[in-house]
C-alpha positions, -999 to +999 in steps of 0.1 A: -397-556+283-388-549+245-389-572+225-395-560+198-360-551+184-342-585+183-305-576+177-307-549+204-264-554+207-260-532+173-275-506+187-253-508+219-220-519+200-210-498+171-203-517+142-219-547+144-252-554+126-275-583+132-258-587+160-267-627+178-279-637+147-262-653+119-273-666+087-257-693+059-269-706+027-265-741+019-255-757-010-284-778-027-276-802-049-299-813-080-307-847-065-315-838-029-342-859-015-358-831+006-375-797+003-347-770+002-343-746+031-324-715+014-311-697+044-306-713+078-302-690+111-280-699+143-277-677+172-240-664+178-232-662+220-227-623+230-192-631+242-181-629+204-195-598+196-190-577+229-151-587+242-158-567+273-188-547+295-188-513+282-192-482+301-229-475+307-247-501+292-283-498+296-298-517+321-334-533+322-354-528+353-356-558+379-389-571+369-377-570+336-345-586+343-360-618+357-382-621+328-356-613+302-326-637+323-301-608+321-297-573+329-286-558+299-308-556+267-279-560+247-273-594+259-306-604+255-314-632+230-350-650+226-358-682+219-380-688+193-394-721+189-396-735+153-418-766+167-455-762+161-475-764+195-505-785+174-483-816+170-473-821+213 
């Protein structure tokens, strides 16, 4: 499975970049009682960027389907964790 590339959609859907992945700044005001976080992420469902299945997607095989959870590479979106595993 590649994994590697995360926003595998824009390079199956012309015209979109960074596709499943979105990013914000929030404002921070001067008397904020916690740390800043600059940029904050959120994951965008592929039903907004891809209206419909196009013709001749690529396909994952069906090992790596099952692991991935979908059959198209394009649709595939990873959860990463932002817990540490020391503190469970």
């Amino acid at each position: 499975m590649n994994t590697t590339n995360v926003n595998a959609a824009a390079h199956y859907v012309p015209h979109v970049s960074h596709a499943g992945y979105r990013e914000w700044r929030p404002f921070i005001g001067p008397h904020d009682p916690c740390p800043p976080v600059y940029v904050k992420t959120y994951v965008v469902p592929p039903n907004q960027y891809i209206p419909y299945q196009p013709m001749n997607l690529p396909q994952y095989s069906l090992a790596e389907a099952l692991k991935a959870g979908t059959l198209w590479p394009a649709l595939y979106s990873p959860y990463h964790s932002k817990c540490s595993k020391k503190g469970r």
